[in-house]
C-alpha positions as CSV (number, residue, x, y, z in Angstrom):
1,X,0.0,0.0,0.0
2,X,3.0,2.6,1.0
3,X,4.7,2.6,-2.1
4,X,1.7,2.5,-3.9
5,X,0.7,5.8,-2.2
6,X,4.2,7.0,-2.7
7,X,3.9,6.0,-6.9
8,X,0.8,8.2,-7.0
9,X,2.7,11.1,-5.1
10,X,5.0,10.8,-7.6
11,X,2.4,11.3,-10.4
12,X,0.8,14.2,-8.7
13,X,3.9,16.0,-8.6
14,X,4.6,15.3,-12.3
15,X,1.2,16.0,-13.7
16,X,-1.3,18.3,-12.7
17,X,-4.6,16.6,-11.7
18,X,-8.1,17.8,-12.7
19,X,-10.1,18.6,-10.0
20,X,-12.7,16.1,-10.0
21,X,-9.5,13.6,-11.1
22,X,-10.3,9.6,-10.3
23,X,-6.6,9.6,-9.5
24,X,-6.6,12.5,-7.0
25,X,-9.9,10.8,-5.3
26,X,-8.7,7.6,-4.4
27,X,-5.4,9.1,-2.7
28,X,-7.5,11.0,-0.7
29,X,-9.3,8.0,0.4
30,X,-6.4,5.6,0.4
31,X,-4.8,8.2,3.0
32,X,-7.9,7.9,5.3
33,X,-8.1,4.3,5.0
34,X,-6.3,2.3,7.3
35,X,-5.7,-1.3,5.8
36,X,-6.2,-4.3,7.5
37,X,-5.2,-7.7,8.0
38,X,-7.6,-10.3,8.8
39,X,-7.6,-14.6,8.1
40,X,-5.9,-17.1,6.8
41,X,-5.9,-16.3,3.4
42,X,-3.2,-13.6,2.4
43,X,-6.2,-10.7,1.8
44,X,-6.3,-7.3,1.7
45,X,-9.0,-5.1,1.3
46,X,-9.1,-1.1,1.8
47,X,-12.7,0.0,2.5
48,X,-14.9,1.7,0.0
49,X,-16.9,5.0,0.2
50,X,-20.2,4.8,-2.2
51,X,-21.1,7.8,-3.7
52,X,-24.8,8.3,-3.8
53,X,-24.7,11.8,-4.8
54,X,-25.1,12.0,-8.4
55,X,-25.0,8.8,-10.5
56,X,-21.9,8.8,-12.5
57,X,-21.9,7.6,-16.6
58,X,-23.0,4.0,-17.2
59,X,-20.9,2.0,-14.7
60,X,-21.4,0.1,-11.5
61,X,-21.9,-0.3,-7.9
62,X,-19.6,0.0,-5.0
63,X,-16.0,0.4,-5.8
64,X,-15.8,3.7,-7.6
65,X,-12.3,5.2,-8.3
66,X,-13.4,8.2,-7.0
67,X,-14.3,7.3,-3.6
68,X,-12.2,4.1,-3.2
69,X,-9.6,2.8,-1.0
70,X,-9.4,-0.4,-1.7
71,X,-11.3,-3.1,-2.5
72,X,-11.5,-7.2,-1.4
73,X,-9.5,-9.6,-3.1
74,X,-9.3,-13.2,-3.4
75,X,-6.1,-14.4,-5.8
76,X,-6.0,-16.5,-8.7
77,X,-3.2,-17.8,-10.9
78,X,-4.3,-19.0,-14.7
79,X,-3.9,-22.5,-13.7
80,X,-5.9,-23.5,-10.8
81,X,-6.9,-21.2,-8.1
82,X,-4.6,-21.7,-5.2
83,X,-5.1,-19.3,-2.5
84,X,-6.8,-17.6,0.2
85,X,-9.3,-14.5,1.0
86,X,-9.6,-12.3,4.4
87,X,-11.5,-9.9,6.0
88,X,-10.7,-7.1,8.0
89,X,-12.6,-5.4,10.2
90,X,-13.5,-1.2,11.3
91,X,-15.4,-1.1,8.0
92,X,-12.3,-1.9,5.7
93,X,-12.4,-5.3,4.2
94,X,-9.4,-7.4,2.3
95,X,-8.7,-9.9,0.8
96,X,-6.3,-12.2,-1.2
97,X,-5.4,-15.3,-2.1
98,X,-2.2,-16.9,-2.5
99,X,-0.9,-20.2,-3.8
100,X,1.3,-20.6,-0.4
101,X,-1.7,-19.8,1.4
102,X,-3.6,-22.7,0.4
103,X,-2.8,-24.9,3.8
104,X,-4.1,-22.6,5.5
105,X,-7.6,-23.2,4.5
106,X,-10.4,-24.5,7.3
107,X,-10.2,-28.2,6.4
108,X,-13.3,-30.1,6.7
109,X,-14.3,-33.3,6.2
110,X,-14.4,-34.6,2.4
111,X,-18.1,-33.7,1.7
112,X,-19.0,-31.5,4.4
113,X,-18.9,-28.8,2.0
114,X,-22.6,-27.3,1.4
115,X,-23.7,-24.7,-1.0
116,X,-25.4,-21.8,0.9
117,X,-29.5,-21.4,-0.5
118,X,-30.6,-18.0,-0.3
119,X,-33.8,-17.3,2.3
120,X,-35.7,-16.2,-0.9
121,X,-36.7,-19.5,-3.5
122,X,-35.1,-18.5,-6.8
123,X,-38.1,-19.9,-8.7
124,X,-36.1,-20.0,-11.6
125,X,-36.8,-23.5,-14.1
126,X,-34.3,-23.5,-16.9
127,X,-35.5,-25.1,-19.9
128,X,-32.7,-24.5,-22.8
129,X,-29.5,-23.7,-19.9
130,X,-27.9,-26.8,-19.7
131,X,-27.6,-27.5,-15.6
132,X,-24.3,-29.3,-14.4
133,X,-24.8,-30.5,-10.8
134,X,-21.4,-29.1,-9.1
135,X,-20.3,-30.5,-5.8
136,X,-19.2,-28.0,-2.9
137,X,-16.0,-29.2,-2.0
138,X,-14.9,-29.1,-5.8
139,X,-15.6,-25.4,-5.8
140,X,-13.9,-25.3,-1.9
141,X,-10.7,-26.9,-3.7
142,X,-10.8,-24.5,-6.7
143,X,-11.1,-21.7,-4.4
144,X,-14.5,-20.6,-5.4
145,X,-15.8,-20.5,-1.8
146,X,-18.6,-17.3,-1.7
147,X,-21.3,-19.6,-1.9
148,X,-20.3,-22.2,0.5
149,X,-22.3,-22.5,3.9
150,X,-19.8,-21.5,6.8
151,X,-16.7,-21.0,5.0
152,X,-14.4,-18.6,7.4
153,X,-13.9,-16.3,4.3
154,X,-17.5,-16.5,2.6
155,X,-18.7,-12.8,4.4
156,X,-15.8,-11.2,2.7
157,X,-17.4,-11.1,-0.4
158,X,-20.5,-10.4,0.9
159,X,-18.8,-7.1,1.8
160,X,-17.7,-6.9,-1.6
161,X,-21.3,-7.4,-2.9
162,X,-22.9,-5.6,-0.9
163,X,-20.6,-2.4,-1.8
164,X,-21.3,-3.0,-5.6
165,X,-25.0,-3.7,-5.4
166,X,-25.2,-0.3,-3.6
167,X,-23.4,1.6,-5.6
168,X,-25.0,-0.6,-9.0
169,X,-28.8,0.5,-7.7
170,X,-27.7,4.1,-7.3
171,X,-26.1,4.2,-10.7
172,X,-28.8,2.8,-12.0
173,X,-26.4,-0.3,-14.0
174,X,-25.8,-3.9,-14.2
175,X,-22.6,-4.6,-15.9
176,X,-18.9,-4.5,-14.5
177,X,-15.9,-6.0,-16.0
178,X,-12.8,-7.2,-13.9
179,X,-9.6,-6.8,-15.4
180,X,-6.4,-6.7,-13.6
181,X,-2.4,-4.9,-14.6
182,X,-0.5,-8.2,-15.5
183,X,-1.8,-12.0,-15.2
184,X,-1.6,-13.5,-12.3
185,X,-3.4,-11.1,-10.0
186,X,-6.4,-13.1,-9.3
187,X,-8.8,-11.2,-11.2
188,X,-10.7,-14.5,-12.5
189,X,-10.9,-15.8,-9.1
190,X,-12.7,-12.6,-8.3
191,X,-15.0,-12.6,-10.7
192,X,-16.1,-16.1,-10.1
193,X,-16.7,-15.0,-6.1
194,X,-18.4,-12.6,-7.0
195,X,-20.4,-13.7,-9.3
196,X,-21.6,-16.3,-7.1
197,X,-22.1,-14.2,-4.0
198,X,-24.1,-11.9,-6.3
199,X,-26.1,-14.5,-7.2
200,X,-27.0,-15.3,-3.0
201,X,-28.7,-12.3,-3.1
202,X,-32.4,-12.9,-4.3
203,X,-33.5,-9.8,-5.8
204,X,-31.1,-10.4,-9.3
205,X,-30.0,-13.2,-11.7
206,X,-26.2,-12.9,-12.5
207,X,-24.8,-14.0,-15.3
208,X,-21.2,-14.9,-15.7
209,X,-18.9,-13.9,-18.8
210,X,-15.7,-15.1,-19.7
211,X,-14.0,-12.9,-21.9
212,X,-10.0,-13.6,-21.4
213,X,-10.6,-15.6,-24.9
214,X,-6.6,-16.3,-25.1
215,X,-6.8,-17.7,-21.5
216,X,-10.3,-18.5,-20.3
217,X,-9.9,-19.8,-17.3
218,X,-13.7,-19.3,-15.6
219,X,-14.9,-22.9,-16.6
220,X,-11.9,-24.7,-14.8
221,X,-13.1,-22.6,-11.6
222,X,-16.2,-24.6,-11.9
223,X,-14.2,-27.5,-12.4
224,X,-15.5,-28.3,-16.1
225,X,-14.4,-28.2,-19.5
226,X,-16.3,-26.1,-22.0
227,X,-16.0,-27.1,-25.5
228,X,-17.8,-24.3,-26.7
229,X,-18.5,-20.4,-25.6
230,X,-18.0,-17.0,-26.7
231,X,-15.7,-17.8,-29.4
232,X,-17.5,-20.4,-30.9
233,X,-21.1,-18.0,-31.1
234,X,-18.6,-15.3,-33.0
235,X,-16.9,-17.7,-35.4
236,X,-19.1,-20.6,-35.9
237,X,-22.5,-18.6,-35.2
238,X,-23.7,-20.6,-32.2
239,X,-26.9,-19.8,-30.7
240,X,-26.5,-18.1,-27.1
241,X,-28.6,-20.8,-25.6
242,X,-26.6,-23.5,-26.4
243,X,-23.4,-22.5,-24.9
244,X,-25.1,-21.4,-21.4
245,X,-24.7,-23.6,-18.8
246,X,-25.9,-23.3,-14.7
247,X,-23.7,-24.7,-12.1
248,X,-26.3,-25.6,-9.3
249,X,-26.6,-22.4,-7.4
250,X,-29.3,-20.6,-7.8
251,X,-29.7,-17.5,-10.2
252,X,-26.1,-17.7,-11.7
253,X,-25.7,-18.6,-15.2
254,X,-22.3,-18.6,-16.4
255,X,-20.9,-18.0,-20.5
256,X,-17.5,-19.9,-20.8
257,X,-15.1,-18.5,-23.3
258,X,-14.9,-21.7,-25.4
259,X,-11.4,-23.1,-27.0
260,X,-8.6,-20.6,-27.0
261,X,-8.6,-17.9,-29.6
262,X,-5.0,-16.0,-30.5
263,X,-6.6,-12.6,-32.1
264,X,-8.9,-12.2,-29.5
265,X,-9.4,-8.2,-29.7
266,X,-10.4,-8.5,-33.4
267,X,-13.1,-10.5,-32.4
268,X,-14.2,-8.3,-29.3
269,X,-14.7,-5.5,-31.6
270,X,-17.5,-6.9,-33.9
271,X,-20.7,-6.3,-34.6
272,X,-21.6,-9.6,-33.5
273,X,-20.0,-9.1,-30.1
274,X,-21.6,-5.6,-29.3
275,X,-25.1,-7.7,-30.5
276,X,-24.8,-10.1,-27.6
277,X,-23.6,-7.7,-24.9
278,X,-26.4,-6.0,-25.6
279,X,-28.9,-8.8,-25.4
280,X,-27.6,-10.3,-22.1
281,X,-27.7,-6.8,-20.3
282,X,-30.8,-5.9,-21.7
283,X,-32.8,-9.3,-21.8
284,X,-33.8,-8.7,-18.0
285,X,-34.3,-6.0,-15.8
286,X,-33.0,-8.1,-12.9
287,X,-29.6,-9.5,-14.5
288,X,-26.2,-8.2,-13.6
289,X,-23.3,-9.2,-16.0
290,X,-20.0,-9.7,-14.8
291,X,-17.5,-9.7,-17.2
292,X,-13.9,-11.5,-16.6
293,X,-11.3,-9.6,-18.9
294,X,-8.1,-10.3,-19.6
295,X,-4.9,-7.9,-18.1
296,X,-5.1,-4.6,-19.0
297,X,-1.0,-4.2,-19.8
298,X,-0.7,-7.2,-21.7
299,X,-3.1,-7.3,-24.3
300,X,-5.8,-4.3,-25.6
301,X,-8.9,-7.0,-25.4
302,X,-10.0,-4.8,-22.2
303,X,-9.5,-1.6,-23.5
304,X,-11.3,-2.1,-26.6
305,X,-14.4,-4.0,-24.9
306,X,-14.8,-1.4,-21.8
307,X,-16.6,1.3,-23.7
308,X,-19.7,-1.6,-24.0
309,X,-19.2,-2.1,-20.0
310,X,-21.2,0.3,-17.1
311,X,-18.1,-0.2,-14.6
312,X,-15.2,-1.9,-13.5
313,X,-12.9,-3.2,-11.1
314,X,-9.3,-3.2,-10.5
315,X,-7.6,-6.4,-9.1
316,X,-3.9,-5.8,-7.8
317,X,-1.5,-8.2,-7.0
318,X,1.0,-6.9,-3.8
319,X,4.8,-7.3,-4.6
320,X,4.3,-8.4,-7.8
321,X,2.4,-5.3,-9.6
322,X,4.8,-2.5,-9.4
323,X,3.3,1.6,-8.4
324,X,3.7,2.4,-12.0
325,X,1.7,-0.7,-13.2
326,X,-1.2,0.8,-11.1
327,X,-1.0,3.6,-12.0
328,X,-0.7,3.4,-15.2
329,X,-3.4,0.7,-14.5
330,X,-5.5,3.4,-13.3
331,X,-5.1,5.8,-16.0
332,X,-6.3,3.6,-18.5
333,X,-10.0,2.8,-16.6
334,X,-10.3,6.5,-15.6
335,X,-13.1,6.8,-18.5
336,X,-14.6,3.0,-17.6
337,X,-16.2,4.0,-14.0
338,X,-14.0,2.1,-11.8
339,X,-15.5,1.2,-8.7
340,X,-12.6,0.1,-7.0
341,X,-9.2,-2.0,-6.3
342,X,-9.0,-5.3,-5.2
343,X,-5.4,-5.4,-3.2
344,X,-4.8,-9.1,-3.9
345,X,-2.3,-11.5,-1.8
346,X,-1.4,-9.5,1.1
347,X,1.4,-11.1,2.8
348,X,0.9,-9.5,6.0
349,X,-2.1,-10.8,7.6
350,X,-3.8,-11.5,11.0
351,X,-7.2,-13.5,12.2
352,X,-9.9,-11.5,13.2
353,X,-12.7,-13.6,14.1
354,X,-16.2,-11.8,14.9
């Protein structure tokens, strides 16, 4: 955090800052946010201040640039998720997962694992979403733990959710992409948490997009392989339908990215790819799209699809992504509504139960 804080004094002092500067916000917040260390899992969240002042351009809920800290984050590497997420406490939450991290996961007994049900039925039938039965301790090993009954580090991303529905119903939007400096943040891992914490909360369907289309990596979080997704409905012409799947908790539906495609910005910047954004954030009133992106520094994929998103998230990966990385990072989403940064595998952490 301190020589993040020191990289964006450094920018100040360079390069004058518009008053109203995303930039200029966050420091201020980041330097009346105290971080702190919570759980097993290396996280690290700063606490986020919603604006519900005047609803900013088409973005999303709780993590806004402009009145952000930090945000919670759970860790990811392309492979397999191995890592851990945190919570802290005096309204700042964090989070992060890390590969070392992973023994120090609550174990429990193989199949003790449950998926949390919401209080409200979803009274949702699918009829042409194919529905693959998931087991709880798969997703527990894969790291995808926000839905799971108990789990020590579930309620961190209810904090997360609760921040970005807020800030989503003020706005008055229901997209947000999550994109990350370099690979290896944990920015997948996110989204899936997310997703499915979203998805708890009965009053909206969420669906699920992966859009890293050189590296999906959302359908092995769900422990599955997808032979067909996004790519396949803008080269082949597959129908939507058809490449939807639900994994067994209620209200999410997720879009896997299909087989590996290498000129994957090409293909994010067709007609046919603006045509399905819009129709799964229009379809229903209710639905809130999350959009896993690929890194914003190694490939333009998420700058070219941003412009079709409301808001977005920054996931940041301690010692690894450097002060310039974020902000240059930063820079680039001023224009996309960020709502905030996930500070991913903290290394300094302590337990604080409740």
């Amino acid at each position: 955090m301190e020589r993040i804080k020191k990289a964006l004094e450094r920018a100040r002092e360079l390069r004058p800052e518009q008053a109203d500067s995303p930039l200029k916000k966050m420091r201020e917040a980041a330097s009346r946010t105290e971080p702190v260390q919570s759980d097993q899992m290396s996280a690290n969240v700063a606490k986020v201040q919603p604006d519900t002042s005047s609803a900013p351009p088409p973005e999303s809920p709780v993590l806004k640039p402009e009145q952000v800290a930090a945000l919670v984050e759970p860790v990811a590497r392309s492979p397999l998720p191995s890592e851990s997420v945190q919570s802290g406490a005096s309204g700042t939450a964090r989070e992060s997962v890390d590969a070392p991290e992973r023994d120090k996961f609550v174990k429990r007994p193989k199949g003790s694992a449950s998926h949390q049900k919401s209080a409200v039925a979803s009274k949702i039938e699918y009829t042409q979403t194919r529905s693959v039965e998931i087991s709880a301790d798969l997703l527990e090993s894969n790291r995808v733990i926000a839905g799971i009954k108990d789990h020590p580090q579930s309620d961190l991303f209810r904090v997360l959710r609760t921040k970005i529905l807020h800030r989503m119903r003020v706005d008055k939007i229901n997209s947000l992409a999550i994109t990350s400096p370099t690979k290896g943040a944990g920015k997948s891992m996110v989204a899936a948490n997310l997703a499915v914490s979203l998805a708890m909360e009965a009053n909206q369907t969420v669906i699920l997009v992966d859009l890293d289309l050189r590296k999906p990596a959302i359908s092995r979080y769900f422990g599955f392989d997808a032979q067909q997704g996004v790519s396949d409905y803008l080269l082949e012409g597959a129908e939507l339908p058809g490449l939807l799947f639900q994994p067994g908790i209620d209200r999410l539906v997720i879009l896997p990215a299909g087989n590996p495609v290498p000129q994957s910005s090409e293909l994010l910047s067709t007609p046919r790819m603006a045509h399905l954004v819009e129709d799964i954030t229009n379809r229903y009133a209710t639905r809130i799209v999350v959009f896993d992106l690929p890194p914003l520094l190694h490939l333009d994929d998420a700058l070219i699809f941003l412009p079709q998103v409301k808001s977005s998230l920054l996931v940041v990966e301690e010692g690894v992504n450097t002060p310039a990385e974020v902000e240059q990072s930063l820079m680039l989403l001023e224009k996309s509504n960020m709502l905030g940064t996930v500070y991913n595998k903290a290394r300094l952490t302590r337990q604080l139960p409740y």
